[in-house]
Biopython code that builds the backbone (N, CA, C, O; Angstrom):
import numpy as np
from Bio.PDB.StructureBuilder import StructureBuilder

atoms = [
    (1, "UNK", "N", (67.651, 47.837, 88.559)),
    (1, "UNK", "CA", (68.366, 46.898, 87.724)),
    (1, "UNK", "C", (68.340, 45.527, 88.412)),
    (1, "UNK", "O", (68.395, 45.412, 89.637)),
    (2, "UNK", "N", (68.270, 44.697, 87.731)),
    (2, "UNK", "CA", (67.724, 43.196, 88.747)),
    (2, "UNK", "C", (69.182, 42.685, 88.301)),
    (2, "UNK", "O", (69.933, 42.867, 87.343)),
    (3, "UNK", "N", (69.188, 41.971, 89.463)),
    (3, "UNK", "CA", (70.839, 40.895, 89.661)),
    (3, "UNK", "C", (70.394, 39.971, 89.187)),
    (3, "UNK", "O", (69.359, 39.351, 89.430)),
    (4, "UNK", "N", (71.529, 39.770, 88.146)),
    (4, "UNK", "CA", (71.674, 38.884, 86.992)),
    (4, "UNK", "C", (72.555, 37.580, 87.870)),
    (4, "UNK", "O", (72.507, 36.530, 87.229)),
    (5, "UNK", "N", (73.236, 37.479, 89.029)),
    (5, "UNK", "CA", (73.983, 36.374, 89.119)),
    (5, "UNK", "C", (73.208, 35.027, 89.512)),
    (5, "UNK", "O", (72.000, 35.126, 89.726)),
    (6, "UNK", "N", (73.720, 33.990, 89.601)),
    (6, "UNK", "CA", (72.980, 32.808, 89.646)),
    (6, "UNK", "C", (73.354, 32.423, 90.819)),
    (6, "UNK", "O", (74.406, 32.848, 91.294)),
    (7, "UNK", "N", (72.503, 31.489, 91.536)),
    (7, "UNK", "CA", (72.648, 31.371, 93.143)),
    (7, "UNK", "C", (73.697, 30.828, 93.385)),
    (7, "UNK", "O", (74.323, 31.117, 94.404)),
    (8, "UNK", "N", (74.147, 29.886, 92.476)),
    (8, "UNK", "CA", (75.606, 29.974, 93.138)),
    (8, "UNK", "C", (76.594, 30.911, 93.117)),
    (8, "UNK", "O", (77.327, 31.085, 94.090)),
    (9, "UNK", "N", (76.679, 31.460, 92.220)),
    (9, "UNK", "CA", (77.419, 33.132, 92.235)),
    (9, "UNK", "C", (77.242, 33.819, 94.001)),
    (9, "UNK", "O", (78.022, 33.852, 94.953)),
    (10, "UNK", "N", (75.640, 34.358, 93.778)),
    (10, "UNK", "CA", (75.642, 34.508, 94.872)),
    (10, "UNK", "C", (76.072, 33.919, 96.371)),
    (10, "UNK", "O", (76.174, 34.593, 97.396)),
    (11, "UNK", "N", (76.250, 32.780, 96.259)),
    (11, "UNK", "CA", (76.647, 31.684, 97.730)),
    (11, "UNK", "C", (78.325, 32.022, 97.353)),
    (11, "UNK", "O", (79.042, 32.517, 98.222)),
    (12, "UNK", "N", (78.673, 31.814, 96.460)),
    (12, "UNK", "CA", (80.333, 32.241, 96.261)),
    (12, "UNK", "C", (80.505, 33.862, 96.511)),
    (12, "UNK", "O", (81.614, 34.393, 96.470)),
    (13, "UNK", "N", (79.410, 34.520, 96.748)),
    (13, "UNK", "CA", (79.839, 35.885, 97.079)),
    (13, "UNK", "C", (79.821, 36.225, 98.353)),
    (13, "UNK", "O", (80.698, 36.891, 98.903)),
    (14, "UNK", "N", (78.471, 35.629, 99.065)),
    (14, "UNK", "CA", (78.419, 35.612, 100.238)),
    (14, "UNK", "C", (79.651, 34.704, 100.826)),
    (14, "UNK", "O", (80.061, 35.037, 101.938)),
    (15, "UNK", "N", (80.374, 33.421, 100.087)),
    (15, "UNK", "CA", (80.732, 32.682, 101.280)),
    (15, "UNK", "C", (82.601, 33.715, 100.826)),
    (15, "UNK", "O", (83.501, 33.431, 101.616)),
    (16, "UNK", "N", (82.778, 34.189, 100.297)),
    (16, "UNK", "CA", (84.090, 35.615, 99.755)),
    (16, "UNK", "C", (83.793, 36.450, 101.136)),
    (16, "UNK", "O", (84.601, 36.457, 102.065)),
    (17, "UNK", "N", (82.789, 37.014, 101.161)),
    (17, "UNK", "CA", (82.473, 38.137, 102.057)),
    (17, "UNK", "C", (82.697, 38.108, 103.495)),
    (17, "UNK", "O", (83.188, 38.945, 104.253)),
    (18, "UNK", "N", (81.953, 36.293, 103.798)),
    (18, "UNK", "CA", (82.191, 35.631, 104.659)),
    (18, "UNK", "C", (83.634, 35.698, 105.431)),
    (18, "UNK", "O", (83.717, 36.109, 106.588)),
    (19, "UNK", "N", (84.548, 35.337, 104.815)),
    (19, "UNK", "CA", (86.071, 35.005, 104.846)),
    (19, "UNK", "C", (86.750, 36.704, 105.141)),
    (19, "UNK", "O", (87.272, 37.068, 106.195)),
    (20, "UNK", "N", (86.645, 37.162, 104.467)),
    (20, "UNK", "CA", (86.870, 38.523, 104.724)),
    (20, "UNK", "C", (86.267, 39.323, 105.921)),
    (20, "UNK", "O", (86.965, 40.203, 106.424)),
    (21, "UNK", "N", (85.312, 39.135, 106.297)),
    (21, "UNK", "CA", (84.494, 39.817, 107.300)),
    (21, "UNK", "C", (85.415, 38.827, 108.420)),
    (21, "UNK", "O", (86.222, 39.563, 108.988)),
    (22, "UNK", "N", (85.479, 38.048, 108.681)),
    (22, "UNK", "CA", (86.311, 36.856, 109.481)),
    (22, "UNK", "C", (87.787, 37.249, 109.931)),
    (22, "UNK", "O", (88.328, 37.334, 111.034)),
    (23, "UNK", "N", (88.203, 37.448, 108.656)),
    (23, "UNK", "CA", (89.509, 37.706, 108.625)),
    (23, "UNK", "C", (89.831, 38.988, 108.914)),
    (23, "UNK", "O", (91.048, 39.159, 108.975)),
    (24, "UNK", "N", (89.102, 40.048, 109.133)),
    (24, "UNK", "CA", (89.019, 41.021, 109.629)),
    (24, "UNK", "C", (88.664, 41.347, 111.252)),
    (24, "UNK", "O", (89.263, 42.153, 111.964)),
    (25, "UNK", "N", (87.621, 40.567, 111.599)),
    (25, "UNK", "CA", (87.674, 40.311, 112.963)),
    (25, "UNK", "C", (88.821, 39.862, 113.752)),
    (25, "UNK", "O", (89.176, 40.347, 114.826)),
    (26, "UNK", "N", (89.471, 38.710, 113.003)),
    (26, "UNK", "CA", (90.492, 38.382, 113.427)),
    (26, "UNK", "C", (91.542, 39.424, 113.863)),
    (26, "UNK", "O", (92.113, 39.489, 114.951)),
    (27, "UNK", "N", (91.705, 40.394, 112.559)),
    (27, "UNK", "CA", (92.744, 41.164, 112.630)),
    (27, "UNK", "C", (92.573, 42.366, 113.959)),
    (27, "UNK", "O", (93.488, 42.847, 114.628)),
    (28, "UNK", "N", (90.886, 42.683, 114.079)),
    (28, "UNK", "CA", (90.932, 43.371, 115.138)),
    (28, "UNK", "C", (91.260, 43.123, 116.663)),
    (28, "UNK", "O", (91.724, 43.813, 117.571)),
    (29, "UNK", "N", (90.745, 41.639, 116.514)),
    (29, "UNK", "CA", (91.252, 41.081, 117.773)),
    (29, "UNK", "C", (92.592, 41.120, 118.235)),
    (29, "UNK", "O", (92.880, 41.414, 119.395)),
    (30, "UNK", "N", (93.307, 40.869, 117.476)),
    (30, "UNK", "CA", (94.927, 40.700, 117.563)),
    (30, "UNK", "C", (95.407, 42.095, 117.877)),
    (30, "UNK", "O", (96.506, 42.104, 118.433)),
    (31, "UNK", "N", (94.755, 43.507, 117.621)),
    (31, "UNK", "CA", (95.190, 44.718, 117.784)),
    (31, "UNK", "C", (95.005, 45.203, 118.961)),
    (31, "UNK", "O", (95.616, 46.089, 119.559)),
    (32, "UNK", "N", (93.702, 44.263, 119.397)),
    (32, "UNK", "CA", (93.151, 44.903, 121.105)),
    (32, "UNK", "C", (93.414, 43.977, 122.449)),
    (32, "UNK", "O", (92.853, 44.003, 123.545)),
    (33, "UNK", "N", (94.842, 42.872, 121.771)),
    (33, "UNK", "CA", (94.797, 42.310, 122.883)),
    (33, "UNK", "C", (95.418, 42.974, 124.080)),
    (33, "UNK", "O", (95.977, 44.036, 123.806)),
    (34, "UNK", "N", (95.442, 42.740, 124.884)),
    (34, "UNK", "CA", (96.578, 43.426, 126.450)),
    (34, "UNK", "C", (97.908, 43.621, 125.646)),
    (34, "UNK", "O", (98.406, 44.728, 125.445)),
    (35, "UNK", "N", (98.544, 42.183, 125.112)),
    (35, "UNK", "CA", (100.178, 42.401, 125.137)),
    (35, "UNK", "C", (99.762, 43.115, 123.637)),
    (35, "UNK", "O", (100.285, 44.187, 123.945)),
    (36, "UNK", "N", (99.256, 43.369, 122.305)),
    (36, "UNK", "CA", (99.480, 44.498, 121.922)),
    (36, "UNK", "C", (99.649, 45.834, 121.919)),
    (36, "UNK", "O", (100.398, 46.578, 121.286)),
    (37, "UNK", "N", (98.460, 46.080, 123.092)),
    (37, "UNK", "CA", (98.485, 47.564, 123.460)),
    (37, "UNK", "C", (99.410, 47.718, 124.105)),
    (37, "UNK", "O", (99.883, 48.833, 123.883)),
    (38, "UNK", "N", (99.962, 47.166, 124.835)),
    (38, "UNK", "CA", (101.142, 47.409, 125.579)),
    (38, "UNK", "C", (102.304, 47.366, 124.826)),
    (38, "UNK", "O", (103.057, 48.319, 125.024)),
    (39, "UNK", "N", (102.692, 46.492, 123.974)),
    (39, "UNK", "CA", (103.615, 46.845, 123.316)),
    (39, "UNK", "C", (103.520, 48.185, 122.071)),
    (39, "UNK", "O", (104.410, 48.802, 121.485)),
    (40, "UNK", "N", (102.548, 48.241, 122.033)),
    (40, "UNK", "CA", (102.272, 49.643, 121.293)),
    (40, "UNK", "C", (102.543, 50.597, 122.021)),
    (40, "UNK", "O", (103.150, 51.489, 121.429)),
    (41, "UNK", "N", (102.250, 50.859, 123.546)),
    (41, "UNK", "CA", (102.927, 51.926, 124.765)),
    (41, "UNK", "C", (104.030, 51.705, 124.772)),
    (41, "UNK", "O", (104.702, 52.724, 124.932)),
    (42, "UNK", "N", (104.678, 50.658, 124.651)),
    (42, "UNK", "CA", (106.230, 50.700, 124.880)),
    (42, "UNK", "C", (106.831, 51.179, 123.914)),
    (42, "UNK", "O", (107.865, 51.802, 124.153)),
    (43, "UNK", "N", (106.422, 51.051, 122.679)),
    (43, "UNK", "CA", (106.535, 51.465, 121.454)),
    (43, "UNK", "C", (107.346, 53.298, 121.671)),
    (43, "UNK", "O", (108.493, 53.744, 121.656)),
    (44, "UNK", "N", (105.947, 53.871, 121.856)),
    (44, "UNK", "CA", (105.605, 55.095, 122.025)),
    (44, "UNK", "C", (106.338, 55.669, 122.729)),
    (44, "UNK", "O", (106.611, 56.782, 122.281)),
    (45, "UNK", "N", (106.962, 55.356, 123.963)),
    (45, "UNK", "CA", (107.685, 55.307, 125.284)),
    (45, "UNK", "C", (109.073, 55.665, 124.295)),
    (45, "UNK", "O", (109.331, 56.646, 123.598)),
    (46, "UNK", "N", (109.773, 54.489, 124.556)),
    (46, "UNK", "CA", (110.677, 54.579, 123.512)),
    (46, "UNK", "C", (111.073, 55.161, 122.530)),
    (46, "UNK", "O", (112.267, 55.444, 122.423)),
    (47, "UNK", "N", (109.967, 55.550, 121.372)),
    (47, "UNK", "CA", (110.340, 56.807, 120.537)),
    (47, "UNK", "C", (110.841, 58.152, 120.941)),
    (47, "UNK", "O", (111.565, 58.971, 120.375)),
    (48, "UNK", "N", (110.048, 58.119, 122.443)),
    (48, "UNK", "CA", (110.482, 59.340, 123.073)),
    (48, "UNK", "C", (111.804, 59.855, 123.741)),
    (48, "UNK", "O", (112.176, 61.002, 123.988)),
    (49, "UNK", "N", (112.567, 58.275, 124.017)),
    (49, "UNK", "CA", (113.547, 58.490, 124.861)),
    (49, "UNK", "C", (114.740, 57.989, 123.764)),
    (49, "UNK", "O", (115.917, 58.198, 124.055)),
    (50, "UNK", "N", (114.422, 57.388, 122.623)),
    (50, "UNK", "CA", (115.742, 56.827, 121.932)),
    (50, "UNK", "C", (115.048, 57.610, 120.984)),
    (50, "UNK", "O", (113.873, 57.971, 120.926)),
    (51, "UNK", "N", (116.873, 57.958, 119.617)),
    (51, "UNK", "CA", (116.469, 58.900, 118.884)),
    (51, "UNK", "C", (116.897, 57.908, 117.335)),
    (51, "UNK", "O", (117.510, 56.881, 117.043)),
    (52, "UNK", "N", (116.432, 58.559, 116.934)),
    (52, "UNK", "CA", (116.470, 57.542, 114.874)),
    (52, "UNK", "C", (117.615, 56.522, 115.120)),
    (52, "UNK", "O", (117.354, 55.369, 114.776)),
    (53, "UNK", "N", (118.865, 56.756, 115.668)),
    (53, "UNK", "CA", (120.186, 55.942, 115.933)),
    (53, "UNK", "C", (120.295, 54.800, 117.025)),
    (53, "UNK", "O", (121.197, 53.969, 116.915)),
    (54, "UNK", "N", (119.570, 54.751, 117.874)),
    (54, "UNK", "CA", (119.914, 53.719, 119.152)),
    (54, "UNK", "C", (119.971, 54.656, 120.446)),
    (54, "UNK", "O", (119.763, 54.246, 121.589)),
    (55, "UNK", "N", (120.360, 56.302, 120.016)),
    (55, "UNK", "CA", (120.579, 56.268, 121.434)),
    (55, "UNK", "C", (119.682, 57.019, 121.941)),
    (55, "UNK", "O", (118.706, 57.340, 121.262)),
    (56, "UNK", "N", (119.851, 57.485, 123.354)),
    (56, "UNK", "CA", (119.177, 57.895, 123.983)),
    (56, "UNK", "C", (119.158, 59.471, 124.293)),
    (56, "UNK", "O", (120.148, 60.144, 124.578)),
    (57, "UNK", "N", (118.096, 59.835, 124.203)),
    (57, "UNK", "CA", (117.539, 61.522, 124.069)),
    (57, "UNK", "C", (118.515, 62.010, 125.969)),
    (57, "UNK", "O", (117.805, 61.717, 126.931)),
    (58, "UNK", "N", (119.249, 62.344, 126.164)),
    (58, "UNK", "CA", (119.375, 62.544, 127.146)),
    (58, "UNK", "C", (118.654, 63.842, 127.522)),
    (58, "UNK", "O", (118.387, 63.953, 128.718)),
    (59, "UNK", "N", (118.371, 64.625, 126.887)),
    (59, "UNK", "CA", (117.656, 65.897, 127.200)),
    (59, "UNK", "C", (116.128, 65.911, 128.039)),
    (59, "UNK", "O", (115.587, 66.580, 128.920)),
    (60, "UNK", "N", (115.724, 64.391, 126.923)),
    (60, "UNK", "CA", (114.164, 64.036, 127.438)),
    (60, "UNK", "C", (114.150, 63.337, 128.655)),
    (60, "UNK", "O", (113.141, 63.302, 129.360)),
    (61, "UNK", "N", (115.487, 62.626, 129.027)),
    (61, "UNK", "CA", (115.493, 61.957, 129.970)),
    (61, "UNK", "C", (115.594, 63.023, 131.422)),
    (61, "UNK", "O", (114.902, 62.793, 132.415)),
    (62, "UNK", "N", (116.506, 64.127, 131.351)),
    (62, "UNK", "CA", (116.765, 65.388, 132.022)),
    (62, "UNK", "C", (115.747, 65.858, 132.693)),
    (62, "UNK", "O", (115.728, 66.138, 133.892)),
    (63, "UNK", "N", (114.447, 65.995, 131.526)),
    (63, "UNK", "CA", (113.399, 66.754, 131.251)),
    (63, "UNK", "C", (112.469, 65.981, 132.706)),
    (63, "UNK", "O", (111.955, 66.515, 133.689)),
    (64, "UNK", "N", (112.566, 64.399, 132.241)),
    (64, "UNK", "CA", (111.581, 63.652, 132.857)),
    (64, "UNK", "C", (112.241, 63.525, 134.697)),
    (64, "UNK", "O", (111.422, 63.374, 135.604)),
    (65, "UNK", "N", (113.511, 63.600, 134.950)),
    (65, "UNK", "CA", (113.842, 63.368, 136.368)),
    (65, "UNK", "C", (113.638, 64.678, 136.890)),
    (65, "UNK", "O", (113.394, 64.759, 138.094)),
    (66, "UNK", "N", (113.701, 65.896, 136.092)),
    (66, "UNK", "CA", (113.313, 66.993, 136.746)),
    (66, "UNK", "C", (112.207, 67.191, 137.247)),
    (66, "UNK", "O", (112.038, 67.655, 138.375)),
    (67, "UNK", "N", (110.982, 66.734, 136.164)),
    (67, "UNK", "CA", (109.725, 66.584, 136.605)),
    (67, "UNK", "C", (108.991, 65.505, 137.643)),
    (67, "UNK", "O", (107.809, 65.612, 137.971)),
    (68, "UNK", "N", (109.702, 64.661, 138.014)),
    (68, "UNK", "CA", (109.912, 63.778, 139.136)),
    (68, "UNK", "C", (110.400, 64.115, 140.440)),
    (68, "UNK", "O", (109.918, 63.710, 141.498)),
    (69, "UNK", "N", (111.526, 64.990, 140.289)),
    (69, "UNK", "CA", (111.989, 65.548, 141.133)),
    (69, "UNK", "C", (111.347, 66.656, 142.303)),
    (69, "UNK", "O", (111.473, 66.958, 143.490)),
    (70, "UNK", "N", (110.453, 67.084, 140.891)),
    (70, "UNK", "CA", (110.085, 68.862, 141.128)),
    (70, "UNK", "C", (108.645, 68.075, 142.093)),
    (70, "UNK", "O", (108.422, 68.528, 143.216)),
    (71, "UNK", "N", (107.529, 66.616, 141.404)),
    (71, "UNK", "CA", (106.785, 66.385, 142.289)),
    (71, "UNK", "C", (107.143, 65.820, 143.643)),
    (71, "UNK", "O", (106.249, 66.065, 144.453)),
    (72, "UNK", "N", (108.046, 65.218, 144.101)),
    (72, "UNK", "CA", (108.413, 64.730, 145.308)),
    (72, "UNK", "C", (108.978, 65.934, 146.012)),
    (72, "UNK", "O", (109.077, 65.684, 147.214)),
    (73, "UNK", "N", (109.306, 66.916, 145.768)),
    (73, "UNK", "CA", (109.541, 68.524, 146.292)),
    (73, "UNK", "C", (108.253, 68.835, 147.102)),
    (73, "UNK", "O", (108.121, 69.096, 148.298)),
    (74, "UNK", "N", (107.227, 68.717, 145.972)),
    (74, "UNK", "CA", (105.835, 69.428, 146.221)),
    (74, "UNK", "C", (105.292, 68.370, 147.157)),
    (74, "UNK", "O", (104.612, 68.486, 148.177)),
    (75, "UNK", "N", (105.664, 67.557, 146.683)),
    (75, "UNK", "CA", (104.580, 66.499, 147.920)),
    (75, "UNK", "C", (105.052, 66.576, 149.325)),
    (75, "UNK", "O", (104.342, 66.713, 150.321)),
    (76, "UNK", "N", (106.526, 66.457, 149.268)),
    (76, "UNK", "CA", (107.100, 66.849, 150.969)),
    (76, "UNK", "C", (106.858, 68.246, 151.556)),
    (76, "UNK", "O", (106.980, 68.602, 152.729)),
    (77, "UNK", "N", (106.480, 68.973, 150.460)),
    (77, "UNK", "CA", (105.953, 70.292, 151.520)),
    (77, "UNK", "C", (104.795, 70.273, 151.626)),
    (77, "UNK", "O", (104.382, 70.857, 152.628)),
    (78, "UNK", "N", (103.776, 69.659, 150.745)),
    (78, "UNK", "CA", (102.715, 69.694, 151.155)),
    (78, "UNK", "C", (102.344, 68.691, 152.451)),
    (78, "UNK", "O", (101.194, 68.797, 152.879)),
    (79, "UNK", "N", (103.200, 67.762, 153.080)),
    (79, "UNK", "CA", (102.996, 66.954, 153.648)),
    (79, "UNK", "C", (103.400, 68.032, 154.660)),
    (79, "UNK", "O", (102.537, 68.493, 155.407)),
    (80, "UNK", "N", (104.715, 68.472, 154.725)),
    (80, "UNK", "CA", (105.213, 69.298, 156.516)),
    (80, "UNK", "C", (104.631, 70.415, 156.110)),
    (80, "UNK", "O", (105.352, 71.332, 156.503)),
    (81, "UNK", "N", (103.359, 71.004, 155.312)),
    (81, "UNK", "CA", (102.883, 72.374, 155.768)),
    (81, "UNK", "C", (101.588, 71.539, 156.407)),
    (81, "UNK", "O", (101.121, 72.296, 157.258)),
    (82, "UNK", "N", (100.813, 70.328, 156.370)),
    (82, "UNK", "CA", (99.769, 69.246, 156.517)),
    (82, "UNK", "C", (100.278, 69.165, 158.330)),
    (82, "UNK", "O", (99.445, 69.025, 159.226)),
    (83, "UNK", "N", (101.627, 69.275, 158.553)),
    (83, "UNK", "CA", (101.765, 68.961, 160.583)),
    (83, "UNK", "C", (101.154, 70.230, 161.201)),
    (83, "UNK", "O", (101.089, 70.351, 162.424)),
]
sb = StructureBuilder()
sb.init_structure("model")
sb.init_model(0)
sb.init_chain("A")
sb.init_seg("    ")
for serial, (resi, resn, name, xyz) in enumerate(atoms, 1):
    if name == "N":
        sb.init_residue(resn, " ", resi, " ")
    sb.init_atom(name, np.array(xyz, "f"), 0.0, 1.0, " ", f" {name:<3s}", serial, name[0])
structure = sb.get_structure()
């Protein structure tokens, strides 16, 4: 089927496409900067430790000093079984 539009059609389609393809780059850029991703981790962080209301998951927080706890355990014995 042969394209019926007229070259300026076409230059108004290309220079549409143009703008969009642009404006899309743009948008990716803005998603991959440092302070987005990072605020996207903090994001994430946060969901974990505050709950739908403001407050804070104390269970997850429990969860996480135990597991902190439990590695500085392991590391000091692995260090005085290391003398």
């Amino acid at each position: 089927m042969p394209d019926t539009r007229t070259p300026a059609q076409i230059e108004a389609d290309l220079s549409s496409t143009r703008e969009r393809m642009a404006a899309t780059i743009d948008e990716l850029q803005s998603r991959v900067t440092p302070a987005a991703i990072a605020a996207k981790g903090r994001a994430k962080v946060k969901g974990l430790v505050v709950d739908e209301y403001g407050g804070v998951r104390v269970e997850r927080i429990a969860v996480a000093g135990a597991v902190v706890i439990g590695l500085i355990v392991v590391r000091s014995l692995f260090r005085r079984a290391r003398r």
